[in-house]
N, C-alpha and C positions, 0 to 999 in steps of 0.2 A: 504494500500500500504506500503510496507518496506520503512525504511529511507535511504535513497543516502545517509546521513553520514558516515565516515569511523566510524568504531569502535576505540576506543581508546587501544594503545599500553601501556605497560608500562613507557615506554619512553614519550610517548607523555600526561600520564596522566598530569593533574595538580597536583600541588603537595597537596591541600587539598583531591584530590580524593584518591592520595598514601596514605595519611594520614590514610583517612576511609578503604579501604582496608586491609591495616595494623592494625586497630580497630577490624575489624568483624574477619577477622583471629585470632588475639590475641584470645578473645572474644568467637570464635568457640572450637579452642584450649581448653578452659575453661569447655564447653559445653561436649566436648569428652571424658576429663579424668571425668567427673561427671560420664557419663556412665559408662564410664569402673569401675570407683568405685562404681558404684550401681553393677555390677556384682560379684562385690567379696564384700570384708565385709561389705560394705555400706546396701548391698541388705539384708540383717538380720536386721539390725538395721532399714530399709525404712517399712519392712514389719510388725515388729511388731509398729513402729510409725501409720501405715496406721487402722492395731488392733486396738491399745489403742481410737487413735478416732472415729472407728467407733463403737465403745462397748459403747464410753462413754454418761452418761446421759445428758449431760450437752451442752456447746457449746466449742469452741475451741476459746481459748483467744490467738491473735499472737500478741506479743511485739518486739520492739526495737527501734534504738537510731541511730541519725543522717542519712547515707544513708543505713544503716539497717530496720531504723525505716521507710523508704519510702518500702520498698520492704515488711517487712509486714504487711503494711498497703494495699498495691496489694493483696497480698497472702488471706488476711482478708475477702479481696472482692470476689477475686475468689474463695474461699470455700463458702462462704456466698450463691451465685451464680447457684451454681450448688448443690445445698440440703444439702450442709454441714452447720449448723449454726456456727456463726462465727464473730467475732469482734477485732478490736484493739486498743489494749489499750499502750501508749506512757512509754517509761519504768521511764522518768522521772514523769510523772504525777503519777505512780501507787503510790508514796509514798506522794501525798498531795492529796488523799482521791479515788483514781481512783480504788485501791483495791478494793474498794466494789461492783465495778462491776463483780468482780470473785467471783464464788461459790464453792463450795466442789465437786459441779459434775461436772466441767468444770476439758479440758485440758490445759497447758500453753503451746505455741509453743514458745519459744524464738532465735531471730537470735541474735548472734553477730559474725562476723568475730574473733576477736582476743579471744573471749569470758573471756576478762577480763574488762567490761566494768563496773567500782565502781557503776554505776546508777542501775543495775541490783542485786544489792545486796538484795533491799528490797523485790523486786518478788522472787528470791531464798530464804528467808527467810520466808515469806509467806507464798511458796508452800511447804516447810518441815514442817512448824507450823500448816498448815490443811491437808496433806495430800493430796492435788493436786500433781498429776504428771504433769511432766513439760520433755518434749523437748527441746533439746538445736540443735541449727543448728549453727551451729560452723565449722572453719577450722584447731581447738586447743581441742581436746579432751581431754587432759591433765589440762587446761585450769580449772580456778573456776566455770564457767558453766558448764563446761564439766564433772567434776566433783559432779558436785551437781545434775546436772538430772537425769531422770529414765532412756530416751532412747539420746546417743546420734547421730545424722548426722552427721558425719564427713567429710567435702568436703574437696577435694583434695587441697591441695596450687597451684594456678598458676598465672602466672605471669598477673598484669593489664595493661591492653590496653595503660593506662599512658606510657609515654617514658620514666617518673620517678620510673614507681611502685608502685605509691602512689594512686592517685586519683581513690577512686574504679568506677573500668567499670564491668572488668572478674566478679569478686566477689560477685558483685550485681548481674548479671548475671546469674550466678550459683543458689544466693537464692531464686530467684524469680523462676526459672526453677525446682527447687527441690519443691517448692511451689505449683506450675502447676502439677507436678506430683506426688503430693498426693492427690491434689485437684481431678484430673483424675480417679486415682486408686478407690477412695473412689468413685467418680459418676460411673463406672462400678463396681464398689463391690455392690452395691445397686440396681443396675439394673432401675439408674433414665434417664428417658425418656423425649423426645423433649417437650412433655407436658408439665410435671414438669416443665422441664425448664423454657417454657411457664408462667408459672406464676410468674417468679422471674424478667420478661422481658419483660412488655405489652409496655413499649415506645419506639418509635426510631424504626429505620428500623430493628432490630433485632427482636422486638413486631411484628413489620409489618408479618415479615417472620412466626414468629411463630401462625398468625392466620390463619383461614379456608379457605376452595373454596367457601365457603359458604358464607362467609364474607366478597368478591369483587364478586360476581355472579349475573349478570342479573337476574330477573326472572320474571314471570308473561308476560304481554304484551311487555316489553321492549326486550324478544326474537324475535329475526328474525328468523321468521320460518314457511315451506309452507309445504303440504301435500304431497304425491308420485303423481305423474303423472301429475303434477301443469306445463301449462306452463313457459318459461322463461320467459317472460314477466312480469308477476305477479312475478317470485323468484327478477327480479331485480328492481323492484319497494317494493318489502319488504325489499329488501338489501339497499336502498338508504334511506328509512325511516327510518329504524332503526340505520344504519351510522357506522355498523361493519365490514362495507366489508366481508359481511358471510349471509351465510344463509343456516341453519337448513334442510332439509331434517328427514320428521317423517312417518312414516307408519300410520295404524287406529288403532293400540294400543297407538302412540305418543312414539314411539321408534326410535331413532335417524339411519336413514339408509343412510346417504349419509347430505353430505355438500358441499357448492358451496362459491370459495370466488372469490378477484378478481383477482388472477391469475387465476382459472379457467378459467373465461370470456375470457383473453387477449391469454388463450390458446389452445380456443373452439374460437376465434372469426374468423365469416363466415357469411355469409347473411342473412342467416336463424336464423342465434341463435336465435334471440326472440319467433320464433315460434316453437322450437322443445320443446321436455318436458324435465324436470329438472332430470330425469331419465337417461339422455342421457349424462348428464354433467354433474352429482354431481360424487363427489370424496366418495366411497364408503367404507363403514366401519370407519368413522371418528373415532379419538381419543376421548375417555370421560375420564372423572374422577368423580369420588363422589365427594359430599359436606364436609363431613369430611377428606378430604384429606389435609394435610398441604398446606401451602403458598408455603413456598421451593423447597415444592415434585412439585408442581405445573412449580415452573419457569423450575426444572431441567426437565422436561417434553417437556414444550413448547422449552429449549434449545438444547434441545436433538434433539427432529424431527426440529427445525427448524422450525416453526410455530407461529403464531400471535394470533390462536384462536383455546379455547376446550371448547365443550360441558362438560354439567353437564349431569350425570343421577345419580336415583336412582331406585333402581328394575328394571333396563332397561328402565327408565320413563324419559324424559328429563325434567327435572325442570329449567335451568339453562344455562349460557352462560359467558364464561369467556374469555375477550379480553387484551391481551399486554397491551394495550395502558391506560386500567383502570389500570391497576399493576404501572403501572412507576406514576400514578396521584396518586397513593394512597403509593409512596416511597417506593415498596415491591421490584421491578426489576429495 
């Protein structure tokens, strides 16, 4: 049901609400001119950054320092994530022995805003001394990092969400999002798949989503399910044992030809139901899905029709039964 609340006016916002409004606008603001400078010369320098890491042998080393260093430490993960190898390394720590975590075939992606940051001197010095190329993601190209890298990103200067200008919101914003969109780039340059994914993600409802129909599917005796011409009687005494409010409809091959659940019942019920055949009431041509079908594929399925319950087949074979209500016990829906 909709809320009988009035919507809120400008006027009548609170003022921490102005506030936030004013945040995500700044904030968006930030997000917009990023685009438009990936359209012009940014988009050269994005494409061959997106190159150099996915040619390289190595892993993608992302550094930085204070709330830089929080954002690639994000970015770290989310290459990591999605088939990019990938790790971070803190820019102060690289100079009391964290260097060795970097190799000759690794990238160095470094953030700094002002990209005058003295902590970053020993990673630039490093990567000229082996030969690592190094990325600067910067809003100072001109800048000692800017300067000293192979490819640089140059984000546009805009204004922070601060009322001061100071306390970076936009800024961070920006790196984390230019972040995301290499991270992206590089998962469609690769042609890496849900799968894949799948393995970087077995816990938490994301794992959930990423496993089979196979892997919450009834199967064996615990289907409900009666033969063509089966009285109702007998379909609704296999519907109440089994407790799926469903039941199967199979031909003499055991190919799924009709299903009966309990809207059916409430929208066949008459005096006779018990006595008529199941033929008379099943909902014909049910929905199946394979066992190898994703989780996701699955709920977008059941949300799509609107529905609480799919059969399984394979080779037109029913093996399987898969109900809503497993889905939500097992955290996938």
């Amino acid at each position: 049901m909709p809320s009988s609340k009035p919507l809120m006016t400008p006027s009548s916002a609170p003022a921490s609400v102005e506030s936030a409004l004013r945040t995500l606008e700044t904030e968006s603001g930030g997000i917009n001119a990023l685009a438009a400078a990936l359209r012009g010369p940014l988009g050269e320098a994005f494409a061959k950054a997106v190159d150099l890491i996915r040619n390289a042998e190595g892993r993608v080393i992302v550094t930085g320092l204070g709330k830089s260093g929080h954002m690639a430490r994000k970015i770290a993960a989310t290459l990591a994530s999605t088939g990019t190898p990938a790790f971070f390394v803190h820019t102060a720590e690289a100079a009391h022995g964290d260097l060795g975590m970097i190799t000759t075939d690794d990238v160095i992606m470094a953030l700094s805003w002002s990209g005058e940051q003295p902590e970053m001197k020993t990673l630039v010095n490093y990567s000229a001394r082996f030969a690592i190329p190094m990325i600067a993601v910067t809003s100072n190209a001109a800048s000692s990092l800017g300067q000293a890298a192979d490819i640089v990103l140059e984000l546009p200067k805009a204004r922070e969400a601060c009322p001061h200008n100071l306390a970076p919101t936009t800024s961070t914003m920006m790196q984390v999002a230019i972040g995301d969109a290499i991270a992206i780039a590089l998962l469609e340059g690769r042609g890496f798949t849900a799968l894949e994914f799948a393995h970087f993600h077995p816990g938490g409802k994301l794992g959930a989503m990423l496993k089979f129909v196979r892997d919450y599917m009834r199967t064996g005796a615990e289907i409900p399910v009666k033969p063509e011409g089966t009285k109702m009687s007998d379909a609704v005494m296999e519907m109440s044992a089994k407790g799926l409010g469903c039941v199967c409809i199979v031909n003499a091959a055991n190919e799924a030809v009709g299903i009966i659940t309990d809207g059916d019942l409430r929208r066949h019920m008459r005096p006779d139901l018990l006595t008529v055949s199941v033929d008379d009431i099943m909902t014909r041509q049910p929905k199946t899905v394979p066992p190898t079908m994703l989780a996701s594929e699955m709920i977008e399925v059941l949300n799509t029709r609107k529905i609480t319950t799919l059969v399984v087949t394979e080779a037109d074979k029913v093996v399987g039964i898969v109900h809503l209500h497993d889905l939500l016990r097992a955290g996938v829906a």
